[in-house]
Structures are given as C-alpha cells and as structure tokens.
Backbone bond lengths (Angstrom), bond angles and torsions (degrees), N, CA, C in turn:
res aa  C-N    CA-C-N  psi(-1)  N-CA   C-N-CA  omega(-1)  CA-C   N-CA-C  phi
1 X - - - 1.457 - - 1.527 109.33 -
2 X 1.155 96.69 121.13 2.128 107.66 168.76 0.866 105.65 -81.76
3 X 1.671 145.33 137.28 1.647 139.96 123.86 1.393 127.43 -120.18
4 X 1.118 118.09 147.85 1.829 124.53 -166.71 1.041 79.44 -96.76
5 X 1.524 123.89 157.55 1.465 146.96 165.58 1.618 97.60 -128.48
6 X 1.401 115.22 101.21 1.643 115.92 171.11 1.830 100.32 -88.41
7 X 1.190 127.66 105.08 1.020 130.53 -168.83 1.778 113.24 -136.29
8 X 0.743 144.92 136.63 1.858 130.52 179.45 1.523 114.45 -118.68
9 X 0.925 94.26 4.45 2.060 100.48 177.21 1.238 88.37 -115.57
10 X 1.852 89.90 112.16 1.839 111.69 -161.31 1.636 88.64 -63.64
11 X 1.174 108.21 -57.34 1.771 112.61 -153.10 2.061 107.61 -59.67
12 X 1.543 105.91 -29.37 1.573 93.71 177.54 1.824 112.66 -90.81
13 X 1.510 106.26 -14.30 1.305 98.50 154.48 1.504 129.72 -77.70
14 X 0.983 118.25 -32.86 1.489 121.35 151.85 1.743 116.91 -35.82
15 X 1.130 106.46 -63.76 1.386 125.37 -177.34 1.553 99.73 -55.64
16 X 1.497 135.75 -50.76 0.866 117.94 -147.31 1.851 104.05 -104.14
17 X 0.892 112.13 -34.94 1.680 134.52 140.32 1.663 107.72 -2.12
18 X 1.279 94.89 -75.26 1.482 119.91 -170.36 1.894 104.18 -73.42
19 X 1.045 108.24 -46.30 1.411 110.93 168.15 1.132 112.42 -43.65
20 X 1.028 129.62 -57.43 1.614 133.58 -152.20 1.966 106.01 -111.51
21 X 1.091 84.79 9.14 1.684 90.59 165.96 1.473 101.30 -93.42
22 X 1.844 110.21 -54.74 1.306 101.30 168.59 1.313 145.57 -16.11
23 X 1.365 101.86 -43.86 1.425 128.99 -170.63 1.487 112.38 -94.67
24 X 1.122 105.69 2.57 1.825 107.91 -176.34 1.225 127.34 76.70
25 X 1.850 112.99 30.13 1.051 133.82 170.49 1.486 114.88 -77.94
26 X 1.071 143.96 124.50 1.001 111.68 139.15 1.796 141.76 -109.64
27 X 0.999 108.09 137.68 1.346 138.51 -151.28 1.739 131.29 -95.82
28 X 1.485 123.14 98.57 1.644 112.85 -173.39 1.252 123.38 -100.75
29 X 0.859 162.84 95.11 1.469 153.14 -152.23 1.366 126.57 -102.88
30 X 1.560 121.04 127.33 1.472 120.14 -174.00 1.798 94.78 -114.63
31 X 1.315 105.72 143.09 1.283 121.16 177.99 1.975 119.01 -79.36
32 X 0.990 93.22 -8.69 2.061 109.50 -173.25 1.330 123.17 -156.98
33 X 1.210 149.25 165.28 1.629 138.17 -162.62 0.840 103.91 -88.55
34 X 2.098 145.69 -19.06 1.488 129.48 -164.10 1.684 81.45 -73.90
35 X 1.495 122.62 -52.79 1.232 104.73 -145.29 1.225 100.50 -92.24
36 X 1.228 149.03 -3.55 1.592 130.04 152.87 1.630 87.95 -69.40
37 X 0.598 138.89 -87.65 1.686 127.65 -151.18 1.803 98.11 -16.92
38 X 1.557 111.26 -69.30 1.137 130.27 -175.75 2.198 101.26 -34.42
39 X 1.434 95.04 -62.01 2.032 86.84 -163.16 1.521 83.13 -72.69
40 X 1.472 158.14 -43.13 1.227 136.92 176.25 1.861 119.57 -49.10
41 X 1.040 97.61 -33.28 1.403 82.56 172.05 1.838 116.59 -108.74
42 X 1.031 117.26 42.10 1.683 143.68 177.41 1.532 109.14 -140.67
43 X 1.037 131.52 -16.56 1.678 133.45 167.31 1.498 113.96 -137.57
44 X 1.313 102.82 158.45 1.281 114.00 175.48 2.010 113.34 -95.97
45 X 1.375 102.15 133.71 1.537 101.26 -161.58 1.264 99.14 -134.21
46 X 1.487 120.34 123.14 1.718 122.04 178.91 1.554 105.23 -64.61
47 X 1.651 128.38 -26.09 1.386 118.94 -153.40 1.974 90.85 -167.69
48 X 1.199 81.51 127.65 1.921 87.60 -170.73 2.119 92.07 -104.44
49 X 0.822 129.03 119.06 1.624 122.96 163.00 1.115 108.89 -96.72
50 X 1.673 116.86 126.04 1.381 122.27 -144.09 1.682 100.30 -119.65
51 X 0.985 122.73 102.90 1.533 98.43 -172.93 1.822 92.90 -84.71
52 X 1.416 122.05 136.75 1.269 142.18 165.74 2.015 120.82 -50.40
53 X 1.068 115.52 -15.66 1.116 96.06 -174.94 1.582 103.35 -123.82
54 X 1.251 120.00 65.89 1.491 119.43 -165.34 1.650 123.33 -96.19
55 X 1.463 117.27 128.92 1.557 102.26 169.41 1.191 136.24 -51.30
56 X 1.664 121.55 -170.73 1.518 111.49 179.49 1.705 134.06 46.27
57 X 1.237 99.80 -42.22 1.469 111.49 155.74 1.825 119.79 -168.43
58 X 1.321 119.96 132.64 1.047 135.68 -151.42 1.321 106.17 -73.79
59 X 1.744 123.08 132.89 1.178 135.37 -179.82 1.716 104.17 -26.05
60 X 2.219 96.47 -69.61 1.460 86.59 -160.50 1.668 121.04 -66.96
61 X 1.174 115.75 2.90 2.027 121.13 167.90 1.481 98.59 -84.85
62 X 1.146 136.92 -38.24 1.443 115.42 -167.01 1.520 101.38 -95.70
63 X 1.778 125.77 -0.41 1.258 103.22 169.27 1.745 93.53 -90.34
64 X 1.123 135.18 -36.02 1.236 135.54 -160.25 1.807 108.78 -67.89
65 X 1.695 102.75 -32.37 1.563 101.34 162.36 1.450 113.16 -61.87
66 X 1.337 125.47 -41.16 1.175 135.16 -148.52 2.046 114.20 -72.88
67 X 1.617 91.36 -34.32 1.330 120.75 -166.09 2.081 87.17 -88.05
68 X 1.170 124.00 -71.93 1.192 126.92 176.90 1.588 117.70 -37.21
69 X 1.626 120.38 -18.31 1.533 129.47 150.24 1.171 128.11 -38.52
70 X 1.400 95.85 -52.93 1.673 104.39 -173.96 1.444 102.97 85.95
71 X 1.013 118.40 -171.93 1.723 129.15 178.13 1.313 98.40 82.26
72 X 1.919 120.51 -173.66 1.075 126.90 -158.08 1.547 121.43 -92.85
73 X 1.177 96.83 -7.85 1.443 104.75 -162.36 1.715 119.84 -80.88
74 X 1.060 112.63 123.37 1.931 140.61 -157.02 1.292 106.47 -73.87
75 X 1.163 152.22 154.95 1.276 154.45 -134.01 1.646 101.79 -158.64
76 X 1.210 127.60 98.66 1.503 113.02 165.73 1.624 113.81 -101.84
77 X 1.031 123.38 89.94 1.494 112.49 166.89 1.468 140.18 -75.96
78 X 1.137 102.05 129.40 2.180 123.74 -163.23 1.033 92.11 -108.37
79 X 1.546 97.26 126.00 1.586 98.85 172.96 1.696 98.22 -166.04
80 X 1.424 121.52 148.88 1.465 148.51 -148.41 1.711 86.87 -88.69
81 X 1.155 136.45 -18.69 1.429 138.24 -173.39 1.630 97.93 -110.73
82 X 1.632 90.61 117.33 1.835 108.33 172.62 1.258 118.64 -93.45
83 X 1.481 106.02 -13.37 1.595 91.38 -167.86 1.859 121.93 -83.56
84 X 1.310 91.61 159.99 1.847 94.06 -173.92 1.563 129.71 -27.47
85 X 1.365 81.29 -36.52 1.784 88.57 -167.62 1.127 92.91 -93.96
86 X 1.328 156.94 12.15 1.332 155.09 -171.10 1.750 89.61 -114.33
87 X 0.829 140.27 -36.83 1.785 162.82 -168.99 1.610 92.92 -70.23
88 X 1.340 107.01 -71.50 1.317 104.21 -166.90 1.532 106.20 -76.29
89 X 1.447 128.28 -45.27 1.105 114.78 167.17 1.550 132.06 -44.68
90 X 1.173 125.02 -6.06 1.376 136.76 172.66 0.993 104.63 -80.49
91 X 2.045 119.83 -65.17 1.362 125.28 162.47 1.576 124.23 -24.71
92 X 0.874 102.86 -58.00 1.594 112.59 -162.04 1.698 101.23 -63.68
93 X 1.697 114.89 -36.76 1.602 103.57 165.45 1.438 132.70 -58.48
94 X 1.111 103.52 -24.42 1.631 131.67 -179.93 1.167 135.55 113.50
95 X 1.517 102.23 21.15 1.874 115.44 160.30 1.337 95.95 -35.98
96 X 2.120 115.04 148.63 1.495 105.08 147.23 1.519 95.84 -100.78
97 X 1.008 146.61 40.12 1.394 163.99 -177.25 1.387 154.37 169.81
98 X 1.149 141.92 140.67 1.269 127.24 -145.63 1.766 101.57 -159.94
99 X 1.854 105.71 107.78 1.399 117.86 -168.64 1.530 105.81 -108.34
100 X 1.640 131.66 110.86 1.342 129.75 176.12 1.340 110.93 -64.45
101 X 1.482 127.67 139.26 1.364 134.14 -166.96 1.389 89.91 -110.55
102 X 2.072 117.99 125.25 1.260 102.89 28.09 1.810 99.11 -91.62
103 X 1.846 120.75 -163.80 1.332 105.99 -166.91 1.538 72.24 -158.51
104 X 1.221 108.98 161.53 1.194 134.07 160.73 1.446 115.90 -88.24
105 X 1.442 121.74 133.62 1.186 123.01 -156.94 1.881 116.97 -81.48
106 X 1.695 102.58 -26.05 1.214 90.51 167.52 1.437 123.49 -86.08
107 X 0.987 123.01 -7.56 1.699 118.53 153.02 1.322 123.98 -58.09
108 X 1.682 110.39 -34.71 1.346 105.00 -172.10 1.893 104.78 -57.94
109 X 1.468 95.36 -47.00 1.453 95.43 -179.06 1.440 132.44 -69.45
110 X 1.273 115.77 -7.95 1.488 117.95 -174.32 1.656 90.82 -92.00
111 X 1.068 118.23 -30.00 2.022 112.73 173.08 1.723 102.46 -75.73
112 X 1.060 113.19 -48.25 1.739 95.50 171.47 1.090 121.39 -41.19
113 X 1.484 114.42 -68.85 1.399 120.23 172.07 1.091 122.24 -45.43
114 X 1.377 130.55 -41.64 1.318 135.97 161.76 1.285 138.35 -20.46
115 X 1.900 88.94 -61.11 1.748 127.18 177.86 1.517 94.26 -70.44
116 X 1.268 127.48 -52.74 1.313 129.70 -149.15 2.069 99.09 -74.92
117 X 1.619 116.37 -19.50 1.201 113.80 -178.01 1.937 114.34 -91.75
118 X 1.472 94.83 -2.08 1.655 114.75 -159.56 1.987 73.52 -88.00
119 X 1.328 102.47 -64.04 1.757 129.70 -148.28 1.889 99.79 -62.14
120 X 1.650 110.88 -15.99 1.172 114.23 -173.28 1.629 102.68 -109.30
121 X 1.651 117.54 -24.06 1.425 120.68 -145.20 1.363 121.56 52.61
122 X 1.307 104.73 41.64 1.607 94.23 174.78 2.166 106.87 -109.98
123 X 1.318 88.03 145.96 1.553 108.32 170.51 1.578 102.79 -56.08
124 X 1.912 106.16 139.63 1.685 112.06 170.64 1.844 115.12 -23.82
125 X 1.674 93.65 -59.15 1.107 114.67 -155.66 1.592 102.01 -106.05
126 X 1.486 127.74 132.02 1.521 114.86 172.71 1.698 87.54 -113.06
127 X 1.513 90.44 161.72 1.371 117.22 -170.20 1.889 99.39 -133.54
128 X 1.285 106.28 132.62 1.587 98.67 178.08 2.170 102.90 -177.52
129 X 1.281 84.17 118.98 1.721 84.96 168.26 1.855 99.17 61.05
130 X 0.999 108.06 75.50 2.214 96.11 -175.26 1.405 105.80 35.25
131 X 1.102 134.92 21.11 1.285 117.79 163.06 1.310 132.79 -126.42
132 X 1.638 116.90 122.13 1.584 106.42 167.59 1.363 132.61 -107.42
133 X 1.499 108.31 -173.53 1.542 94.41 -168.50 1.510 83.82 -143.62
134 X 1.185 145.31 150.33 1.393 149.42 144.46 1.499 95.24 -108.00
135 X 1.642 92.69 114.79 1.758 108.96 -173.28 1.524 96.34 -73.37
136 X 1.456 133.42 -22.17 1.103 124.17 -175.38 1.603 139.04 -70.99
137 X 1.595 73.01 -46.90 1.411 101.36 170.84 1.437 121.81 -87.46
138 X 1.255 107.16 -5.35 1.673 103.94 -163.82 0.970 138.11 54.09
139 X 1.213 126.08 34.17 1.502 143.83 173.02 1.189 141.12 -107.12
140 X 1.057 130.72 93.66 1.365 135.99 -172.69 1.421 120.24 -80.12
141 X 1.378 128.42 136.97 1.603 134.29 157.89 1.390 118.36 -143.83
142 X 1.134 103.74 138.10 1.384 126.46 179.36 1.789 117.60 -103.94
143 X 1.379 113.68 93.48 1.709 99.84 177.65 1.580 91.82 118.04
144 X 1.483 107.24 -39.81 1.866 109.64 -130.95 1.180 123.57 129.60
145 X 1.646 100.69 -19.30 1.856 103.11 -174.27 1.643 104.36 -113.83
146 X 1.190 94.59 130.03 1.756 118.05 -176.81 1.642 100.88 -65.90
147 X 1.578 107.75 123.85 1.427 104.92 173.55 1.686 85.60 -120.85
148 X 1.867 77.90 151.24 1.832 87.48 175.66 1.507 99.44 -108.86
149 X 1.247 111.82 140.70 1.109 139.32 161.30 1.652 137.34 -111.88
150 X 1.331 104.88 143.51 1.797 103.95 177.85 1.595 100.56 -66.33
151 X 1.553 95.07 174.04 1.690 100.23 -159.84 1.846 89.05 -87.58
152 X 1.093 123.11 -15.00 1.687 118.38 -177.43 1.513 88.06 -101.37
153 X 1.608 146.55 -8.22 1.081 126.51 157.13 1.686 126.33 -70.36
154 X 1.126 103.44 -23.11 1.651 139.76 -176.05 1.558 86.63 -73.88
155 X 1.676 128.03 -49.41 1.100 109.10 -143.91 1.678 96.12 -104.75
156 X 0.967 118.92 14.41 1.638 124.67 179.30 1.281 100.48 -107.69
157 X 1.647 123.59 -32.51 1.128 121.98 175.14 1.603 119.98 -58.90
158 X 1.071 93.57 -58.11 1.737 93.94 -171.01 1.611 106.67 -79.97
159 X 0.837 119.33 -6.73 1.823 100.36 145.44 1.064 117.21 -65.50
160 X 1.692 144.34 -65.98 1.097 148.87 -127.83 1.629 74.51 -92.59
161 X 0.812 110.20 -42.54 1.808 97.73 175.50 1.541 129.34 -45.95
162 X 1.320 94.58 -57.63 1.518 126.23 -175.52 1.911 110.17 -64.59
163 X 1.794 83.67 -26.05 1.744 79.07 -178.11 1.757 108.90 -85.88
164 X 1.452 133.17 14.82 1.182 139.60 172.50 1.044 116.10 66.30
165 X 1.432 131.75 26.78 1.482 124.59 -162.58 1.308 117.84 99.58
166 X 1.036 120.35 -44.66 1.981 134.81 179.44 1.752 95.12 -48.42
167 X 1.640 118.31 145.80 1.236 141.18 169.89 1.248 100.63 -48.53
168 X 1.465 116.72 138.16 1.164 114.31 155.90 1.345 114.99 -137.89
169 X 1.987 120.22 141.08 1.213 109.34 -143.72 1.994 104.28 -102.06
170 X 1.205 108.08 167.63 1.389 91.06 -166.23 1.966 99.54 -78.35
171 X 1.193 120.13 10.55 0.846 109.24 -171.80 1.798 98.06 -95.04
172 X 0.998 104.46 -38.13 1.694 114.04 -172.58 1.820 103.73 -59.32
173 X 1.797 101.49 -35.27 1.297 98.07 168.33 1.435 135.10 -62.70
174 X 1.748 104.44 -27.44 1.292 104.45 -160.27 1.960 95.40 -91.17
175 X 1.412 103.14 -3.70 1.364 103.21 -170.73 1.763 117.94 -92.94
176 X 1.527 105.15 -10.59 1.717 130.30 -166.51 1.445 102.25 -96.51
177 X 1.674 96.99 -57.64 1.522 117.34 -152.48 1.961 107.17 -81.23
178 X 1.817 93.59 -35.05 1.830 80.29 -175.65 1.858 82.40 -122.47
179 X 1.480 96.21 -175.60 1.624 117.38 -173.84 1.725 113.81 -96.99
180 X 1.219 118.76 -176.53 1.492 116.29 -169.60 1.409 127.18 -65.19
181 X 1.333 96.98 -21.76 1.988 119.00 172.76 1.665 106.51 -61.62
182 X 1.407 110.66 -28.24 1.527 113.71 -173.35 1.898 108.21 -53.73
183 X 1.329 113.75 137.53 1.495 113.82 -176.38 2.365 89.19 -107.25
184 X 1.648 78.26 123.32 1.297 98.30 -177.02 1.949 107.10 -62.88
185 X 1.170 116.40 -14.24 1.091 123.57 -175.70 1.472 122.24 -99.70
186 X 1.098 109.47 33.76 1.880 113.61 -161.07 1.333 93.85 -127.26
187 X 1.049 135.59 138.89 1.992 140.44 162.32 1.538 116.99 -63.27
188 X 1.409 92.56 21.83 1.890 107.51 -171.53 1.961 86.53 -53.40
189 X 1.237 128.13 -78.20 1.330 152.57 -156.63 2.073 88.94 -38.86
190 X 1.433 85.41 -68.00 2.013 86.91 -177.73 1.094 116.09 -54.24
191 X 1.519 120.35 -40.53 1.557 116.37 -171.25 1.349 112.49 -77.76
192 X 1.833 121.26 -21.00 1.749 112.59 162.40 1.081 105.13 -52.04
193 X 1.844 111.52 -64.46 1.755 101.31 -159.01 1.084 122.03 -71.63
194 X 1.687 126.58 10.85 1.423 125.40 165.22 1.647 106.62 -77.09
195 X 1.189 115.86 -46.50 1.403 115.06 175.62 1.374 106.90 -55.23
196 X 1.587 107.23 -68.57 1.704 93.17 178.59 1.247 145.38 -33.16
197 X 1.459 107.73 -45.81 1.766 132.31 177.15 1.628 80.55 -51.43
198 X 1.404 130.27 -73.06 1.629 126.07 -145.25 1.509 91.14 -63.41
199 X 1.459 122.87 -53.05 1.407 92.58 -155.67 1.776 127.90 -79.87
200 X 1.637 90.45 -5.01 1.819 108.00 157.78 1.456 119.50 -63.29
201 X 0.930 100.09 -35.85 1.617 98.33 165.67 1.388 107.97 97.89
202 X 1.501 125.79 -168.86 1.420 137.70 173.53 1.495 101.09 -112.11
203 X 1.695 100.03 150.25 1.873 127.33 -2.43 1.568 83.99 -72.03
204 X 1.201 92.27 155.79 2.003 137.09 178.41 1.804 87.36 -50.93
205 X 1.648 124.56 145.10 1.269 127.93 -153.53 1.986 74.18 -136.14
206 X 1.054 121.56 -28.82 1.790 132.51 -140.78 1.842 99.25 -93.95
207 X 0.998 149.41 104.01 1.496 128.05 172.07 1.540 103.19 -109.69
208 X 1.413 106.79 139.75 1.075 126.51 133.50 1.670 139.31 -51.55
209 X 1.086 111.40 104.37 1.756 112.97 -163.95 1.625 85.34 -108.92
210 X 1.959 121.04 114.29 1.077 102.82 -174.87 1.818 118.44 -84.25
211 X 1.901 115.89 145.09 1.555 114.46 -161.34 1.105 116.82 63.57
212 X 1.069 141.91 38.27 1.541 153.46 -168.93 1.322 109.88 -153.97
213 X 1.627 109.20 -78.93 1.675 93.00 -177.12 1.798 81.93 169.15
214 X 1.657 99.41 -124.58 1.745 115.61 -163.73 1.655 104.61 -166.51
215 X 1.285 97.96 138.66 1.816 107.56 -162.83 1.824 79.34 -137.22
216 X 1.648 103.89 148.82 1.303 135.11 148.44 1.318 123.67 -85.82
C-alpha cells in the first residue's frame, strides 16, 4: 500500500510518516497543496491523507482536483475543525473520509487500511493457494500455520495476493510496496521475495515469470 500524507506541520508529519511506515506503509509526504497535487499526479497512491488547511493551495481545491481525477485513489481528510458541517463539507468535495485533529493514531490507520481495501476492492481477508491473509489483522497462515512476517514482507504479500494470480512486475512492487526515497536500482525488491518464498515454505507459492515480474 502507497499513501501521500499532504500535511504542513513538519513535526506531525514526521510523526505520522514514521507511524505508518512502521506498519508497512509506505508513505510520501508533501508539505503544501501545489506539491501534493504535483507527487499525486506523478505516482500512483491507494489513499491520499489530506490535511484541510494547506498553504500555496488549499486542502479543499486539491481534494476537489483530486476527486475530479477519477481513478481509485481514497481521500482521508484531517482537519483541526470537528464540527458537522465542517464533516460534511469535506464530504461533499469528495473526501471518502474525514478525521478531526487531534486523532488517535490507531484509528488513523485502521481508516487507511480501510480506504486502501475500498481503493483496491479487495476482501478483509484474501485467500489464495493455502494461503490467508487477514489484511486487518495482519496475519498470515498457510495450511493453519501462522507465518510471521516483516511489515514490507506483509506488504509484498498482499499485493501479489490481491493481484489474483496476474504478473506482477518488480517495478510495480517497488512503486506500491516502498516510498519515493526507494533507489529503483538496489535488489531491495529480490532480496524481500527471497525471504518471503523461504518463510512460505514448500512447495514454493512465489514464481518467477522471467522479464515480466512474479505471480502467486
């Protein structure tokens, strides 16, 4: 899962950045609306978190550009104003959500994930080859038996999941799974799914499709 955080209060984007990397997010952050507008329309993002009161250009225009795009990508809007009509007025630009600041941080993430399963159409739970995943919970089993995984192993997984069988290329991985700092030239992408393949176990669940990419 990708998400932009357009946020301008360096220190809670920091904070929140880092949060949700934890979790096997990965995460880009623009400090004002020209330039989230700008990396939203240069990457592809399951879930944009919009904070509402932004310089250079104003939360509710860059969600209302954002929504007037079209495509899949989910809208959470943060904003310092709780009241109702401030809620729906977010709505009505085309948030599919709307979090009053301040927020508790594990909510923020159970609505990402949320958005990000709306923004993909994928089911809580994927099922594929003996294997499941409860996207919620983060849990994987194979057979019956719980494998642990890193949170960027978690997050390579449920694509190749999510993509139903269809190729998936290591580039699409390195573009979903990590953030814009990622160097396209590193064996970061091969050296997860070597770990992964081992800790899935036998027979091998992981293929190699050669010049193409990797299918489940």
């Amino acid at each position: 899962m990708r998400v932009l955080l357009i946020e301008d209060e360096a220190l809670l984007a920091e904070q929140v950045a880092d949060g949700l990397r934890d979790q096997g997010i990965a995460v880009d952050v623009a400090a004002d609306g020209l330039d989230g507008l700008h990396k939203a329309g240069s990457n592809r993002y399951d879930v944009v978190v919009l904070d509402r009161d932004l310089p250079l250009v104003h939360g509710d225009q860059v969600c209302t550009a954002l929504a007037a795009g079209g495509g899949d990508t989910r809208i959470l809007m943060l904003t310092a104003a709780g009241e109702a009509a401030d809620r729906v007025a977010g709505l009505m630009l085309g948030a599919d959500d709307y979090l009053p600041k301040p927020f508790v941080f594990a909510e923020l993430v159970l609505r990402v994930r949320a958005l990000a399963r709306r923004s993909n159409n994928a089911p809580r739970v994927l099922r594929r080859a003996g294997l499941s995943f409860d996207t919620a919970r983060r849990v994987v089993t194979r057979d019956g038996r719980t494998i642990a995984l890193t949170t960027k192993e978690l997050a390579v997984l449920e694509i190749l999941m999510s993509a139903g069988g269809a190729v998936v290329s290591a580039e699409d991985l390195l573009e979903r799974a990590w953030d814009e700092h990622a160097d396209p030239f590193t064996a970061t992408v091969r050296v997860t799914l070597a770990r992964l393949r081992r800790k899935l176990g036998d027979p091998p669940l992981i293929e190699t499709v050669v010049g193409a990419g990797y299918r489940l």
